[in-house]
C-alpha positions as CSV (number, residue, x, y, z in Angstrom):
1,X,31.3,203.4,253.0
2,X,30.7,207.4,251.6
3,X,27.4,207.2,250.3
4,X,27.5,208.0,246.3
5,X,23.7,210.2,245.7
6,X,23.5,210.3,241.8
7,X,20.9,211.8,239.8
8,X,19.1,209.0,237.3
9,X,20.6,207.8,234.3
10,X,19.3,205.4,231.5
11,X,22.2,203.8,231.9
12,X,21.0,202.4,234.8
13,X,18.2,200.0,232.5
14,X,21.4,199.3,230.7
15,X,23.2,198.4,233.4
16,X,20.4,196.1,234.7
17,X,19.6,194.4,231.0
18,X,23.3,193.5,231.1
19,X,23.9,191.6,234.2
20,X,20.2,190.2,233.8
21,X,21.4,188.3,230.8
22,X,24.5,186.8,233.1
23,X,22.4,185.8,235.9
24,X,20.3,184.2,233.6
25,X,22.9,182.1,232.3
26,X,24.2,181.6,236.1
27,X,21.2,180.4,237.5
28,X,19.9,178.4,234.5
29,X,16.3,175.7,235.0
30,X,16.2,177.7,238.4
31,X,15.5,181.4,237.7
32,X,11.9,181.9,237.5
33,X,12.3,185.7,236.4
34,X,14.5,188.9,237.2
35,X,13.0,192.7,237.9
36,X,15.0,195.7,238.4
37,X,13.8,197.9,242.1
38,X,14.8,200.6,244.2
39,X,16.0,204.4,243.0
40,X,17.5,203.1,240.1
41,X,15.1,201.4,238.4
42,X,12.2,204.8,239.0
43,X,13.3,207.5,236.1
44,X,14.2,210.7,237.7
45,X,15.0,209.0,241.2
46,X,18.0,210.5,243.1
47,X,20.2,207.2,244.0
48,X,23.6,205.4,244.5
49,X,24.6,204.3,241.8
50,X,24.2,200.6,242.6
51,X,21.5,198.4,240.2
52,X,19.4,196.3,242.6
53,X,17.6,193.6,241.2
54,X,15.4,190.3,242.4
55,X,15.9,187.5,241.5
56,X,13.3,185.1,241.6
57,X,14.0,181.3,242.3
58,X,12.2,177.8,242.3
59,X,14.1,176.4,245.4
60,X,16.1,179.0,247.9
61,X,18.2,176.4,249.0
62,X,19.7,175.1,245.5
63,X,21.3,178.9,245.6
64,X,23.5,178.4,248.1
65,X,25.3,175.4,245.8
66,X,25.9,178.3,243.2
67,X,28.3,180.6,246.1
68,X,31.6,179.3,244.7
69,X,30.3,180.3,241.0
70,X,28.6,183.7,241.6
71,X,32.1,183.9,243.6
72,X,34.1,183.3,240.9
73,X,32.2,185.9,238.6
74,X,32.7,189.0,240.8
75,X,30.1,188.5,244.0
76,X,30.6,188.7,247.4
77,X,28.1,186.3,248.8
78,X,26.5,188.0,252.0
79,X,23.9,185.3,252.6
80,X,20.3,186.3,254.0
81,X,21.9,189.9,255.3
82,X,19.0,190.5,257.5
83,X,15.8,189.3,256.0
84,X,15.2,184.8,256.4
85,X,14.5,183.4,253.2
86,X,16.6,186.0,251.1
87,X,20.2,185.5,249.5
88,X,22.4,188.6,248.9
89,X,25.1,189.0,246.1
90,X,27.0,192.4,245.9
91,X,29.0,192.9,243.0
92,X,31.8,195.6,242.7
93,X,33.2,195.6,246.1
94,X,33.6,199.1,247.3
95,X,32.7,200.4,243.9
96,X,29.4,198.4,243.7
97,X,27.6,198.4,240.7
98,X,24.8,195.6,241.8
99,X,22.8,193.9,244.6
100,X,21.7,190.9,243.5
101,X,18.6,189.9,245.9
102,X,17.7,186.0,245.5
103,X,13.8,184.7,246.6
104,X,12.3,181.7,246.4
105,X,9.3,182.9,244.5
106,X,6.3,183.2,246.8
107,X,8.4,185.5,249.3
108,X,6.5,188.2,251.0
109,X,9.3,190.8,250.9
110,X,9.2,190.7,246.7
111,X,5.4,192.5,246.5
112,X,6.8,195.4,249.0
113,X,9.6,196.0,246.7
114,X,8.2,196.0,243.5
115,X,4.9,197.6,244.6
116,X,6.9,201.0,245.8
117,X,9.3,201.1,242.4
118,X,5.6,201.1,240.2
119,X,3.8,203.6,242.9
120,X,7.0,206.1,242.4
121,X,7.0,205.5,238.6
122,X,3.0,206.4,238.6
123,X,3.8,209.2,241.0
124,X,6.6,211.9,239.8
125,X,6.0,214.5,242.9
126,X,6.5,211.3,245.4
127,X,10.5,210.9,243.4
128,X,10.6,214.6,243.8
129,X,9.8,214.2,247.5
130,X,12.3,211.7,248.4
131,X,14.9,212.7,245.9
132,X,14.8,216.1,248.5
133,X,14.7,213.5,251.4
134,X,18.1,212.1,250.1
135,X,19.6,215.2,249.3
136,X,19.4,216.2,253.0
137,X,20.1,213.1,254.6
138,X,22.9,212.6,252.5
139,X,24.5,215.9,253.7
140,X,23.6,214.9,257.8
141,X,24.8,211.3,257.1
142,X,27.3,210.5,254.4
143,X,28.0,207.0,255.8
144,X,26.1,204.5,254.4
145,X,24.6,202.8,257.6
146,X,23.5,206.0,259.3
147,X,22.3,207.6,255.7
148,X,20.1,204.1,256.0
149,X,18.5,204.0,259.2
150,X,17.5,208.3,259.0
151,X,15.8,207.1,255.5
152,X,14.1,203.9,257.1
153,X,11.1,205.9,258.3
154,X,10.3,207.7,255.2
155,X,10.6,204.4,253.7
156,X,8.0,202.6,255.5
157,X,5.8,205.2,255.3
158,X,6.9,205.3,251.3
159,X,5.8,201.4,251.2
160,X,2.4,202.2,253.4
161,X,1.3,204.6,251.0
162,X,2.2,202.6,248.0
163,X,0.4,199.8,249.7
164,X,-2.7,202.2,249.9
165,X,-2.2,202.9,246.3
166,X,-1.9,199.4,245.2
167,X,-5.1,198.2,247.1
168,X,-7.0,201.6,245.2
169,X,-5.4,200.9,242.1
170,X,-6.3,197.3,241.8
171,X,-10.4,198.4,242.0
């Protein structure tokens, strides 16, 4: 898949406010709370145009009854997709607007994701940084999967320092 690089757009708060309000109706007594995360949801960010949002949940396992509804409403259901504990719903097909990232609520991986989208909202030259990061990946690597893997180092050391900041900031 041709990776899509878009500058930000408020429509992308839209976009997430929207499909909030479905999945809240879709998961019902189970959803605990739903944040938006990643390039989208960090004005100014450089990012494909795809809304990622967590979903937080009382019991992991009572999500995996829901596959033939989410299904039914326009997801693919791609199950944990590399990280235990996690379900993943990706709406749009190969126009996708929305990765839908289900955790039981005391996950570890939530904190890392949230933590870097509010250290690059507090920190406009860090979005400048990696919006020029993307810019020039995306021209070496306009595939998905390799555009991925040559931003995974930057991105660890993005959550390292955001880590840092979070530890600092929380003094």
């Amino acid at each position: 898949m041709d990776v899509r690089l878009t500058d930000y757009t408020d429509l992308w708060a839209h976009s997430f406010t929207e499909e909030a309000k479905r999945l809240q109706s879709l998961f019902g007594d189970e959803l605990i709370r739903i944040e938006h995360f990643g390039s989208t949801a960090v004005p100014g960010s450089k990012a494909k145009p795809v809304v990622d949002m967590i979903v937080l949940v009382q019991d992991i396992n009572r999500i995996d009854l829901l596959n033939d509804t989410m299904k039914f409403h326009g997801y693919d259901i791609a199950g944990e997709w590399g990280i235990p504990g996690r379900r993943l719903f990706r709406k749009g097909w190969d126009k996708r607007s929305h990765h839908i990232h289900v955790y039981q609520s005391d996950h570890p991986e939530v904190d890392r994701h949230l933590l870097v989208r509010d250290f690059l909202r507090a920190h406009p030259k860090e979005v400048d940084a990696y919006n020029q990061l993307k810019v020039g990946l995306v021209a070496l690597y306009p595939q998905t999967k390799e555009y991925s893997k040559a931003k995974k180092p930057y991105v660890q050391a993005l959550e390292r320092r955001a880590l840092i900041w979070a530890k600092d900031h929380s003094k």
